[in-house]
N, C-alpha and C positions, 0 to 999 in steps of 0.2 A: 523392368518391364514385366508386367502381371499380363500369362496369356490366361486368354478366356475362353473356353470351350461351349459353341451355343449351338443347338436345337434351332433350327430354321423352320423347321415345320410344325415345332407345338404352339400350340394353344387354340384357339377362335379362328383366328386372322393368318396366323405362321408367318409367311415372310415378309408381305405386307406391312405387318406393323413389328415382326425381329427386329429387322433389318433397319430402318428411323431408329427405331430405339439404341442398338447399337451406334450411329451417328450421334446420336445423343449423348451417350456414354464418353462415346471419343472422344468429343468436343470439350466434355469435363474433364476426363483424363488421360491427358496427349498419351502415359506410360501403358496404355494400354493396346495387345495386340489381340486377333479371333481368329480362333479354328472352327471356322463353320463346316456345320453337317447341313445338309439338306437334298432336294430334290431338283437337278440340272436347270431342266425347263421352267418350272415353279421358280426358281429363284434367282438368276441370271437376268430377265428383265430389270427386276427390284433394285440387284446392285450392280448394274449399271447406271441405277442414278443417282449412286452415291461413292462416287470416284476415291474419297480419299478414307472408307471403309473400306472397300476393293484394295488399296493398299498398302493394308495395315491387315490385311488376312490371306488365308488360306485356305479355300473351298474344296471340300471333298463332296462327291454325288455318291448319293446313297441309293438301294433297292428301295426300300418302304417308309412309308412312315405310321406310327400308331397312331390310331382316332383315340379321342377322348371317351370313346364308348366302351373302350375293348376293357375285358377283364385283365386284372394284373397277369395270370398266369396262360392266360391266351396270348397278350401282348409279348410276353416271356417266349412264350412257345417260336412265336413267330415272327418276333424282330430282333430276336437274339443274334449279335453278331451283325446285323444286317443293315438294322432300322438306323434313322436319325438318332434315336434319343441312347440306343444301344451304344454307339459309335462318339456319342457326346460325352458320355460317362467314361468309357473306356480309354480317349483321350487323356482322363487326369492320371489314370492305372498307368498311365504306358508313360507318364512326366510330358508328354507333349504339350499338356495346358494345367492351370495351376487352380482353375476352378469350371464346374460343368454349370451352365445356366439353360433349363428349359419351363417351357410355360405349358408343357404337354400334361398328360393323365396322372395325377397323382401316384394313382397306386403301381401302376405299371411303369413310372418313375422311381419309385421307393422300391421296387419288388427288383428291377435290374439295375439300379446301384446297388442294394445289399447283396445282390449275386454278385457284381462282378467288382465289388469293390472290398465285399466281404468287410462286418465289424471288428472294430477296435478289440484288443483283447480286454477282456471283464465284463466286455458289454455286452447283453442278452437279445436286446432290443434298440434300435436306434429311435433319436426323436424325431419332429418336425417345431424346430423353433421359431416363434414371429415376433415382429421389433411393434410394439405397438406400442400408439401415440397415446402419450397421458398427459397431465396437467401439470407437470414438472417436465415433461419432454419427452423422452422414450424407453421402453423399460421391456422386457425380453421374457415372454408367456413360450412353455414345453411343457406339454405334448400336446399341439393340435390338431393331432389326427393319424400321425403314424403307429402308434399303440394303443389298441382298446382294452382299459384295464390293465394296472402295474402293481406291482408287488411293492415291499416298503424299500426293497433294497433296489431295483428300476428307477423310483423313485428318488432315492439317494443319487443313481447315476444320472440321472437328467436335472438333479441339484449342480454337481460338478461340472458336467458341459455347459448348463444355462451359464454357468458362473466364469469359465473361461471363455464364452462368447462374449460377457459383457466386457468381459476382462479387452479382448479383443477389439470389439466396437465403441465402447465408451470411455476407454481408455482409463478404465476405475484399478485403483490396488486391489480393493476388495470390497466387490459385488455385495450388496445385501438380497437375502435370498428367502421368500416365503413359500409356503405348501399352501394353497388354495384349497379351503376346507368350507363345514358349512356355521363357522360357529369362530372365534377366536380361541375360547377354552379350550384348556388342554383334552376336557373330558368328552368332546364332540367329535364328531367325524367317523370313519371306516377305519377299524383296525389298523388296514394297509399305513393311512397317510395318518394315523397319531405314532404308529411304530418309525416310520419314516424319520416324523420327527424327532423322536427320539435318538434315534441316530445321529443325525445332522447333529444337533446340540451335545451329543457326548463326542462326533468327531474332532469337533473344535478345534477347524479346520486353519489354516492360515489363507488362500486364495478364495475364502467368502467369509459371510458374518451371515449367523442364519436367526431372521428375524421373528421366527414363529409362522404362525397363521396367518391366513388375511380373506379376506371375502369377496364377493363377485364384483362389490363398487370398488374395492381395490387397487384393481386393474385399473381404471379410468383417474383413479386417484396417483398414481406413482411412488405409492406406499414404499415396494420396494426394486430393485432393480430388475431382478429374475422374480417369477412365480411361476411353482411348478406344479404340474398336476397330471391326469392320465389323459390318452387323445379322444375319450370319447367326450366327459365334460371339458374338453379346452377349444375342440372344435364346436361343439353349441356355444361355448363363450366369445369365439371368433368371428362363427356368420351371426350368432344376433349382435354386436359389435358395428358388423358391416351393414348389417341391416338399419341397426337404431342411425347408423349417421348417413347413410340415405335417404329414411323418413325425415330426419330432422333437415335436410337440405331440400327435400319436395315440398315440408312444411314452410320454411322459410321463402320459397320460389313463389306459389302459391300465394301467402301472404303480400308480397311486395308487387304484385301483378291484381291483388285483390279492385283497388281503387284508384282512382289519378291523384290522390295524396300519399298513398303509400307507393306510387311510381316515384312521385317528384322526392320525398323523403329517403328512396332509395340511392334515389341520386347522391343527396348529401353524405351518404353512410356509406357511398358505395367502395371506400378502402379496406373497412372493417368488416365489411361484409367479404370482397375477397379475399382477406386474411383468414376469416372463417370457414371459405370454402377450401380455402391451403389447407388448413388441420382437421377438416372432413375427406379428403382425398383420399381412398385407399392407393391410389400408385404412387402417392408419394412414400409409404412405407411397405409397397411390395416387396415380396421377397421370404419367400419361406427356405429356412437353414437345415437339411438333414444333418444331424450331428450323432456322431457316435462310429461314422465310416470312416475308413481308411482313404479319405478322399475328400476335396465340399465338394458339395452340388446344391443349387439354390433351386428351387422353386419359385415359378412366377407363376399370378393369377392366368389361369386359362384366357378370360377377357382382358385383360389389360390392356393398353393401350402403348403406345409408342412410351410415354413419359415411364410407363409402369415398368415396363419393359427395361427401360433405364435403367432405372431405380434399381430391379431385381440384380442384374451387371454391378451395379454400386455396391450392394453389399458382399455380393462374393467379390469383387474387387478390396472392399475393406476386410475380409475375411483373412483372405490369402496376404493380403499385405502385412497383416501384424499377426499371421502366423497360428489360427485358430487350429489348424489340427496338432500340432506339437506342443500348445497349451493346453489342451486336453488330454493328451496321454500322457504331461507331465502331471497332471493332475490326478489322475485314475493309478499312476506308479504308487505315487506318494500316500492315496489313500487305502489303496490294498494293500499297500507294503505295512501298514499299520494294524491291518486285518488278521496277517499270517500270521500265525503261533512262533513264538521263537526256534531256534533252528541249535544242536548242538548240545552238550552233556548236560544242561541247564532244564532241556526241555525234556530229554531224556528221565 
């Protein structure tokens, strides 16, 4: 039984469309149970009309909840302890659930899980991982958005998480892993991420294979499994991402609405054309991974919808099931422990 700790009150919508989504979740995976945080009144209609989420959970009513507006450290100040999204996190702290899922404010999500769930040791900085869809299937981009700007050795750490998350969700030996640069040659790029590399390739690691470089079509390519990079270019790579396959589904809409031959023509196509709209869907791969805490916690888009909402459940659902944070600090042992100078009359 994977419990799941969820946020009733983040994102857009909050319990309205949580709460579906959870149902939704259930229905995929009977082994699944929810320790909902949320707001009495607010939420109590909602699951009442969904009888066999009601019980398979356990509601707790909270003082607050944070808007999507509030600063991280305002949010901190004032829902510490108290809030929904405070009380969702500190459910995995306390072992009463095995992953925290909310769709609330990014930063004031990221700011009170690193309080109160505190990083992994070695770790400086945690990330924000996303499973994004390529032309081979699905391949795993850090940092998009939790750290602006990373050192070559951050860098290296968000190689080893990305590589034990794919480890985790793709069920790979060993992840192929590239640094997102502006050039494939060795002689291009920022200091940071050509020193990065250097590292990766002299760690020569056994739980990844590090591929080199790769560029921005990359990504869409599924070159390789993980691609790492810092959160301020990984989030422009993400919303224009989300952007380009919005435009290209209004273009497409548009077009087959143009004339009553490209109506009747849509018709014949109209399987291929859903199949297209399946692998444009961002909730089909919502779900952002903070990695690097003492805890998961997934991130859902703020707008998401019931399906998305699912979705985001599903991966901390597959997280927690094969074991993502104990592959990561086996990972982060192994590679420090290669770091320390030797120990004894030797090193003396």
């Amino acid at each position: 039984m994977i419990k799941i700790s969820l946020d009733l009150m983040g994102g857009d919508f909050g319990p309205q469309v949580v709460i579906p989504g959870a149902a939704k979740a259930l229905d995929r995976h009977p082994d699944i149970s929810f320790v909902f945080y949320g707001i009495k009144e607010q939420c109590e209609p909602v699951l009442a009309k969904f009888p066999k989420v009601r019980e398979r959970s356990v509601f707790h009513d909270c003082e607050l909840a944070v808007s999507m507006e509030e600063k991280p450290s305002q949010a901190l100040r004032r829902g510490r302890y108290i809030s929904t999204m405070w009380r969702t996190i500190e459910a995995v702290k306390s072992g009463e659930a095995d992953v925290a899922v909310s769709a609330g404010n990014t930063g004031a999500l990221m700011a009170m899980a690193k309080f109160c769930l505190r990083t992994m040791a070695n770790i400086e900085r945690p990330a924000i991982a996303a499973i994004w869809p390529t032309m081979k299937g699905e391949s795993i981009v850090l940092d998009v958005g939790a750290t602006i700007g990373a050192d070559s050795q951050q860098l290296m750490d968000f190689a080893l998480m990305g590589g034990a998350m794919a480890r985790a969700l793709f069920e790979l030996e060993r992840p192929t892993v590239g640094l997102l640069n502006v050039g494939v040659e060795e002689i291009k790029g920022q200091e940071e991420v050509k020193e990065a590399g250097r590292l990766l390739r002299e760690a020569n690691l056994d739980s990844l294979e590090y591929y080199g470089f790769v560029e921005g079509d990359d990504l869409g390519k599924g070159t390789v499994d993980v691609v790492v990079t810092e959160g301020f270019s990984g989030n422009i790579a993400l919303k224009a991402a989300e952007g380009t396959a919005r435009q290209i589904g209004a273009y497409l809409r548009a077009a087959m609405s143009r004339t009553l031959l490209a109506r009747i023509g849509y018709l014949f196509a109209k399987s291929a054309f859903d199949m297209l709209r399946e692998k444009l869907d961002p909730s089909k791969v919502n779900g952002g991974v903070f990695l690097g805490l003492n805890g998961i916690v997934i991130k859902s888009h703020g707008g998401a919808n019931a399906e998305g909402i699912a979705a985001a459940i599903e991966v901390g659902y597959d997280m927690a099931k094969n074991g993502l944070t104990q592959k990561i600090e086996n990972d982060l042992k192994k590679y420090h422990a290669k770091r320390l100078p030797p120990m004894g009359p030797e090193a003396a």
